[in-house]
LOKE-89000 format. One line per 10 residues: number of its first residue (from 0); for each residue x, y, z of C-alpha. Coordinates in steps of 0.25 Angstrom, whole numbers. Each point is the difference from the previous one (the first is absolute). Layout:
REM LOKE-89000
NUM> X Y Z; ...
REM end
This chain:
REM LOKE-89000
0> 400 418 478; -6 -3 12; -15 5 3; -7 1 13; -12 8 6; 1 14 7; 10 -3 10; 15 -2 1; -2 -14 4; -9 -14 -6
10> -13 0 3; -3 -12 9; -1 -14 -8; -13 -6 1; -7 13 1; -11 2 -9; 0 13 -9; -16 8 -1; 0 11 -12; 7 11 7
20> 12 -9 1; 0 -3 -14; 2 16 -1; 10 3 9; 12 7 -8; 12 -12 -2; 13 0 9; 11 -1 -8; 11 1 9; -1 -14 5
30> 8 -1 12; 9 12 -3; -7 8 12; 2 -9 10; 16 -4 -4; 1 14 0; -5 4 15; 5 -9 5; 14 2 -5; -3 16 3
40> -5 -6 15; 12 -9 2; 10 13 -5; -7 12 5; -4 -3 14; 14 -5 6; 5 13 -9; -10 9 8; 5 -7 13; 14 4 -4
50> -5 13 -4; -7 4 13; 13 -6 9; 10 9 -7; -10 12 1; -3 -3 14; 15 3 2; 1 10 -7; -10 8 7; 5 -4 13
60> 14 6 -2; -3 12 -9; -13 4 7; -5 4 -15; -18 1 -3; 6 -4 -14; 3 -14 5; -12 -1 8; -9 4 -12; 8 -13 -8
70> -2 -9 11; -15 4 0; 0 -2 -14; 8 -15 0; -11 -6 12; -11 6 -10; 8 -8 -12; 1 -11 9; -17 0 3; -2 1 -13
80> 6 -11 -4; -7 -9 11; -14 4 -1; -2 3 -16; 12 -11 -6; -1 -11 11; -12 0 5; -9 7 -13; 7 -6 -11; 7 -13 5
90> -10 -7 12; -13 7 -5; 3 -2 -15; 8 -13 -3; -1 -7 12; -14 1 4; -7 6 -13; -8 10 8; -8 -10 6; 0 7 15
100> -10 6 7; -6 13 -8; 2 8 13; 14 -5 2; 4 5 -14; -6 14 2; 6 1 13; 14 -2 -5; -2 10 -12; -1 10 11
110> 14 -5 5; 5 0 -16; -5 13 -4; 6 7 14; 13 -7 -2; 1 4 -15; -5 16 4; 12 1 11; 10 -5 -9; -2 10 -10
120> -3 11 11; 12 -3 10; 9 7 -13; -10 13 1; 7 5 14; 14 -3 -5; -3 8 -11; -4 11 7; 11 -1 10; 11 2 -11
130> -8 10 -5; 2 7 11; 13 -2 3; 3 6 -15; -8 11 0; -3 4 14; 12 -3 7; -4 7 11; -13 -5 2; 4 -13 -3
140> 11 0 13; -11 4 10; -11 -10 -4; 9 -11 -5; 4 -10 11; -4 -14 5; -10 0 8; -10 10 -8; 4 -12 -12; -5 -11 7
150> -12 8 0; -2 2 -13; 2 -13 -2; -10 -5 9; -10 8 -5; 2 -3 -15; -1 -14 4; -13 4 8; -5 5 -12; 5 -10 -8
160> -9 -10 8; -12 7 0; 0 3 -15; -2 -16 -1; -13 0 7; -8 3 -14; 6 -9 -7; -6 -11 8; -10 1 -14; 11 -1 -11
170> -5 -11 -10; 8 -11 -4; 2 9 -13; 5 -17 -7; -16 -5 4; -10 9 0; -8 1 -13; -8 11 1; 3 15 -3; 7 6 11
180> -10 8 9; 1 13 6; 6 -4 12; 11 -9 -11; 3 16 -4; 1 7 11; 10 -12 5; 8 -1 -12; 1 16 -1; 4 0 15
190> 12 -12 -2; 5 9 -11; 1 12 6; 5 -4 14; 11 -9 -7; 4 7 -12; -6 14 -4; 2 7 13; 12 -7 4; 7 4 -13
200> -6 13 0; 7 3 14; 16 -6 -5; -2 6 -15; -5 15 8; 12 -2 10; 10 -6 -7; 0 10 -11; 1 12 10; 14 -7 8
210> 5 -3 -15; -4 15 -4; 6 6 13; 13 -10 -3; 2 8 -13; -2 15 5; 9 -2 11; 12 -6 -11; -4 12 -10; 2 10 12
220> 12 -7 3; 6 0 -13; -4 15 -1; 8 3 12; 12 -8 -4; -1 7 -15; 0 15 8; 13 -5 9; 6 -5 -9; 2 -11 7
230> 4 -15 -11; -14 -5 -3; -4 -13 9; -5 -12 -3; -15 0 -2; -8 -4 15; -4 -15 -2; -12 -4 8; 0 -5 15; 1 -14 2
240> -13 1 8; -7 7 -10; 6 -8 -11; -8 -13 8; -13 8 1; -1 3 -14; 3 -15 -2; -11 -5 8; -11 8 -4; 3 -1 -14
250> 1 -15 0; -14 -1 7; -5 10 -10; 5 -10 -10; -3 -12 5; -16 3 3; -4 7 -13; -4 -10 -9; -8 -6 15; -7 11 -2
260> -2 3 -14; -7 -14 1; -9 1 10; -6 13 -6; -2 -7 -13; -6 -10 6; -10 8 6; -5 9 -12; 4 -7 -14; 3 -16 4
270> -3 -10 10; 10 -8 5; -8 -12 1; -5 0 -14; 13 4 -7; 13 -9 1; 7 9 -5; -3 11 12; 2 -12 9; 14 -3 -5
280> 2 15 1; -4 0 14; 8 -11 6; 11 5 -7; -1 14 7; -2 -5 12; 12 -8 0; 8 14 -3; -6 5 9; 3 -11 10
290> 14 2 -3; 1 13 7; -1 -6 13; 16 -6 -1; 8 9 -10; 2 13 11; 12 -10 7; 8 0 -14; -3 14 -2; 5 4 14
300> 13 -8 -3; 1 8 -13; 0 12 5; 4 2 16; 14 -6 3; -3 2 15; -13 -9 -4; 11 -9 -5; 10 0 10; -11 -4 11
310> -4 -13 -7; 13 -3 -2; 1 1 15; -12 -8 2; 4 -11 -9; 13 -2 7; -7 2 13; 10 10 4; -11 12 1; -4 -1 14
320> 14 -3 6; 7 11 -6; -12 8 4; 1 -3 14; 15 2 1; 1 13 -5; -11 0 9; 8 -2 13; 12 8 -6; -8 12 0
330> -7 -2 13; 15 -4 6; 8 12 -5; -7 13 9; 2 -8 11; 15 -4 -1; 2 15 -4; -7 5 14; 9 -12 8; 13 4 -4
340> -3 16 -2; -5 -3 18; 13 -9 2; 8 11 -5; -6 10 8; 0 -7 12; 16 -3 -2; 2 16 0; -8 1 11; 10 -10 8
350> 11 8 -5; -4 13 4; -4 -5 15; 13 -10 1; 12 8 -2; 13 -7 -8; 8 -10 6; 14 3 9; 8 -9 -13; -8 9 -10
360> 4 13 8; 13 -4 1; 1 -4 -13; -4 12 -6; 9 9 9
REM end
């Protein structure tokens, strides 16, 4: 087994250790973590390019907000994976061993913290959106449509960045020793709620209302077939769009629980600096948490066979041209309709001005 220091990486050799050193909780991962990101960077990233291409066209061709609201949530995926597995665990971590300016470190947590708050939060608006469409059909048609999605999106991400400003004073939760303070609290609290507790709240609140209205509209409709008489109908299955939302937010759900479980246990019962084994805990959960970021692609592929059939397209490089010939056909076909319906008119106007010909008259007679 290997044994390190309070870091996912080797301390620097030649360095020497003071007391608080000696402390620090072991490692016992080795160089797990940094196999692992960067095998999750080297996968995730040109699946999230991929990802963002096919939504792209996608909404560009079906004019959907639910495209618009994955494609929000793939760029999110994508920053994610720059600023907190690239840049936080890989350059920061193992390559330069935190030894950069303390400012620079803050400055970047800002960047980490917004990155990881509007991934989470880009799934909130679809979640409402598909819970107006199910339930509020009406409602859903007159303030569902692109441009007030880009919208949304723009303000989430907003937000997204301005929730990052506080945690410009997270601690290094592996290298500080002391006691969290109050301001320690008040952060932690915050990360947990913005990421997990609130977030869950809304898809557990409005995915159980689309599932219960689901289940009353089958019950009415087997009611009304049971009246009629009518031969009893299969039972409704679930919507391929609500099937790939109930798939994302359960898998975040998921994937960000144990995250969570262990930072709060690090604050009130044990540190994870003095204890290996709520080290080990923690750089686990953060790897499954990690994960999040590059599993949505093979879930969109699973589930949506429109999903399928553009990356398919892409692949081949066959998307865009198809695109643009049905394109042209579509642009081509009113006017060859007008021309000939006007060449046609303008041959029975000849006829009616220039009477038949003597050997047409004379045939006919």
């Amino acid at each position: 087994m290997i044994i390190w220091s309070n870091s996912t990486v080797p301390s620097i050799p030649g360095t020497s250790q003071g007391p608080e050193e000696m402390l620090r909780s072991e490692c016992v991962l080795g160089f797990i973590p940094v196999i692992y990101y960067s095998a999750l960077l080297c996968v995730g990233v040109p699946v999230n390019i991929l990802t963002a291409v096919v939504l792209s066209r996608l909404a560009s061709r079906t004019k959907k907000t639910l495209y618009l609201y994955l494609l929000a949530l793939t760029g999110s995926d994508i920053l994610t994976q720059l600023f907190i597995i690239f840049v936080g665990f890989l350059l920061e971590t193992a390559i330069f061993h935190r030894q950069v300016p303390e400012l620079l470190l803050h400055s970047i947590s800002i960047l980490e913290f917004a990155a990881n708050h509007a991934s989470i939060w880009a799934a909130v608006p679809l979640t409402v959106d598909r819970y107006l469409a199910l339930c509020h059909p009406l409602l859903h048609r007159q303030v569902s449509y692109p441009a007030r999605a880009r919208r949304i999106i723009a303000l989430v991400l907003a937000l997204a960045l301005a929730s990052g400003v506080p945690f410009f004073w997270w601690s290094d939760v592996w290298r500080v020793s002391r006691p969290p303070t109050e301001i320690d609290r008040a952060l932690i609290w915050t990360h947990v709620t913005i990421i997990y507790f609130l977030p869950c709240s809304i898809f557990l609140s409005l995915n159980t209302l689309i599932l219960r209205t689901l289940r009353v509209r089958q019950q009415q409709r087997q009611r009304e077939e049971h009246a009629g008489g009518r031969q009893r109908a299969p039972p409704c299955r679930l919507g391929k769009t609500t099937a790939m939302l109930l798939a994302v937010t359960s898998v975040f759900s998921v994937l960000w629980a144990p995250r969570t479980v262990v930072v709060l246990y690090h604050l009130h019962i044990s540190s994870i600096y003095g204890d290996w084994r709520v080290h080990l805990a923690y750089d686990l959960a953060n790897m499954l948490a990690m994960l999040n970021t590059a599993v949505n692609f093979f879930l969109y592929c699973f589930v949506s066979r429109p999903f399928r059939a553009a990356v398919r397209d892409v692949l081949l490089l066959r998307g865009g041209l198809l695109h643009l010939h049905h394109t042209l056909q579509h642009q081509q076909a009113p006017g060859n309709v007008s021309t000939s319906s006007l060449s046609s008119g303008h041959k029975r106007h000849q006829r009616d001005i220039n009477p038949s010909s003597p050997r047409r008259l004379s045939a006919t007679t």
